[in-house]
C-alpha positions as CSV (number, residue, x, y, z in Angstrom):
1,X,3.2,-3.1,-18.8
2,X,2.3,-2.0,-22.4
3,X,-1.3,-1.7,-23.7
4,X,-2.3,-3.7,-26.5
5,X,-5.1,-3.3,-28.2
6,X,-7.0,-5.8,-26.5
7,X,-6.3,-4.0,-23.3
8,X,-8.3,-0.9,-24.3
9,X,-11.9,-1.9,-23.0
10,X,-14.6,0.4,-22.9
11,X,-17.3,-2.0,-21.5
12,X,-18.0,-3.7,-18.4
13,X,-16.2,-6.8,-17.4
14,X,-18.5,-10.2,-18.6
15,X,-16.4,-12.6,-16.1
16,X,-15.1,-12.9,-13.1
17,X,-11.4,-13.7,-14.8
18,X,-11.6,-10.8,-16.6
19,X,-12.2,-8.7,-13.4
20,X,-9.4,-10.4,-11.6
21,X,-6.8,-9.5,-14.8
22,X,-7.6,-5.9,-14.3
23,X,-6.7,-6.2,-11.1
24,X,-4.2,-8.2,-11.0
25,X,-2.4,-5.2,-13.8
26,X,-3.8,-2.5,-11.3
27,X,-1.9,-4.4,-8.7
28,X,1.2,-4.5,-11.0
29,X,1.3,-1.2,-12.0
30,X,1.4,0.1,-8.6
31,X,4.3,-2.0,-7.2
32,X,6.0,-1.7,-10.4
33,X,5.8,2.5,-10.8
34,X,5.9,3.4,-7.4
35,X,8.3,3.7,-5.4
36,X,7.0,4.0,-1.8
37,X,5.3,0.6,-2.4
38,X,8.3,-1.0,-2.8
39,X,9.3,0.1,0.6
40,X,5.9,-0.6,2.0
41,X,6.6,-4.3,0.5
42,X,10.0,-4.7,2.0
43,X,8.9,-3.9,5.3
44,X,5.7,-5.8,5.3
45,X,8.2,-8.7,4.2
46,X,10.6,-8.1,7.1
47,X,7.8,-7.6,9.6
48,X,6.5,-10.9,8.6
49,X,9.9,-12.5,8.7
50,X,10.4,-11.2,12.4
51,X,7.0,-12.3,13.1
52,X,8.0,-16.3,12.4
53,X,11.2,-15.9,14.4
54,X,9.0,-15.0,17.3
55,X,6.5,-17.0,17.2
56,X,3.4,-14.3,16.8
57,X,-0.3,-15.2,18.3
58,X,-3.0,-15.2,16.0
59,X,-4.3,-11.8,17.3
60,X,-1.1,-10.3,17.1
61,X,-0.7,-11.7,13.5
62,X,-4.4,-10.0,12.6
63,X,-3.3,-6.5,14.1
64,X,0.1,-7.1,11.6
65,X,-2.2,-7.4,9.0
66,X,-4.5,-5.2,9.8
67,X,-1.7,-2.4,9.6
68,X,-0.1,-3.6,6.7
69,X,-3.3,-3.7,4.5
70,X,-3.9,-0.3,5.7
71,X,-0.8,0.9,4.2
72,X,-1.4,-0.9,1.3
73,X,-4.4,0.7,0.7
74,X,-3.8,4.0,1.6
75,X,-0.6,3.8,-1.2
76,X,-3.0,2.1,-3.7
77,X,-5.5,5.4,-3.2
78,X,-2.7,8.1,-3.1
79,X,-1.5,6.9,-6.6
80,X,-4.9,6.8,-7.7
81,X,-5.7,10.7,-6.5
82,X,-2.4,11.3,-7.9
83,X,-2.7,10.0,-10.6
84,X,-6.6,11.6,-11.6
85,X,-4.8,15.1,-10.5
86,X,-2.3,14.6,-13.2
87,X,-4.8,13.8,-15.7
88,X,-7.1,16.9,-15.1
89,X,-4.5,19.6,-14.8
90,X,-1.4,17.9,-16.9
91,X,2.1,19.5,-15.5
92,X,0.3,23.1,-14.8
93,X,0.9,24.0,-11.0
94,X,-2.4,24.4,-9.7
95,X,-2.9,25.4,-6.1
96,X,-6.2,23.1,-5.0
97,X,-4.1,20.0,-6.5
98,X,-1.4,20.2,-4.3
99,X,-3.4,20.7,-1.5
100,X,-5.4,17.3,-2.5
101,X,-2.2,15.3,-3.4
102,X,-0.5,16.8,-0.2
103,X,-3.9,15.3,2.2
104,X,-3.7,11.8,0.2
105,X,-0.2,11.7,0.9
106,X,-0.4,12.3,4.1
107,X,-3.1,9.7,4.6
108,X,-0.4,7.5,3.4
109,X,2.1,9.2,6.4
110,X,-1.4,8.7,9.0
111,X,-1.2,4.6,7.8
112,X,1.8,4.4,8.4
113,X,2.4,5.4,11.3
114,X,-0.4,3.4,12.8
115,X,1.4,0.8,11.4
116,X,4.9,1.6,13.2
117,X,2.6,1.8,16.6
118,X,1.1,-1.7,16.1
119,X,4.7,-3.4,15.6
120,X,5.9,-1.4,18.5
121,X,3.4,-2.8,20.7
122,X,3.7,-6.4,19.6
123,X,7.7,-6.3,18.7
124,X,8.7,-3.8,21.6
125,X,8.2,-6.4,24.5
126,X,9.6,-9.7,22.9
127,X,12.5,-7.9,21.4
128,X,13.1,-6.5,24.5
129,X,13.2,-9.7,26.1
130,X,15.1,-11.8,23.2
131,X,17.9,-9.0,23.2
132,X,18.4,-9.4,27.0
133,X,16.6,-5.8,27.8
């Protein structure tokens, strides 16, 4: 998404709109550039697709959330630590960098695989049973 020159603000946001369209481009950016979100958005679609098919309670539905968001977020703070690291030390190899992109990445990995353990424990049984297990 190209910046215009109404997209350069130096102030605070006025409105609550305004807030929302930063955002909403944050938002954007993210899916868009990275990668790993993409997959992160796949699965969360196929998790949720499963979860229809077998008919989830609503507690089982808040843990699927609950992990999903968590990925989310942990993506969303990884490309922002990422991101700040690139800006301070530009494509120089610095040793205390990697070490701080290497932890937010693997708080990314730590999300994750919370979120693999909370769809084993509310797929494992049911597709155990609906696969004749």
């Amino acid at each position: 998404m190209p910046m215009d020159s109404q997209d350069r603000q130096t102030t605070k946001n006025h409105r609550l709109l305004q807030a929302m369209r930063h955002s909403v481009s944050g938002i954007w950016l993210v899916v868009s550039r990275e990668r790993n979100m993409r997959y992160h958005i796949a699965a969360s679609i196929i998790v949720i697709i499963l979860g229809l098919w077998l008919k989830l309670l609503p507690w089982e539905w808040l843990w699927l959330f609950l992990a999903i968001f968590t990925v989310f977020s942990a993506e969303f703070m990884n490309t922002v630590v990422e991101s700040f690291c690139d800006l301070i030390v530009g494509h120089q190899f610095n040793i205390n960098v990697k070490k701080i992109k290497d932890v937010s990445a693997g708080t990314v990995m730590i999300a994750a695989i919370f979120a693999v353990i909370v769809g084993l424990i509310i797929f494992g049984p049911r597709l155990i049973a609906v696969l004749g297990g």
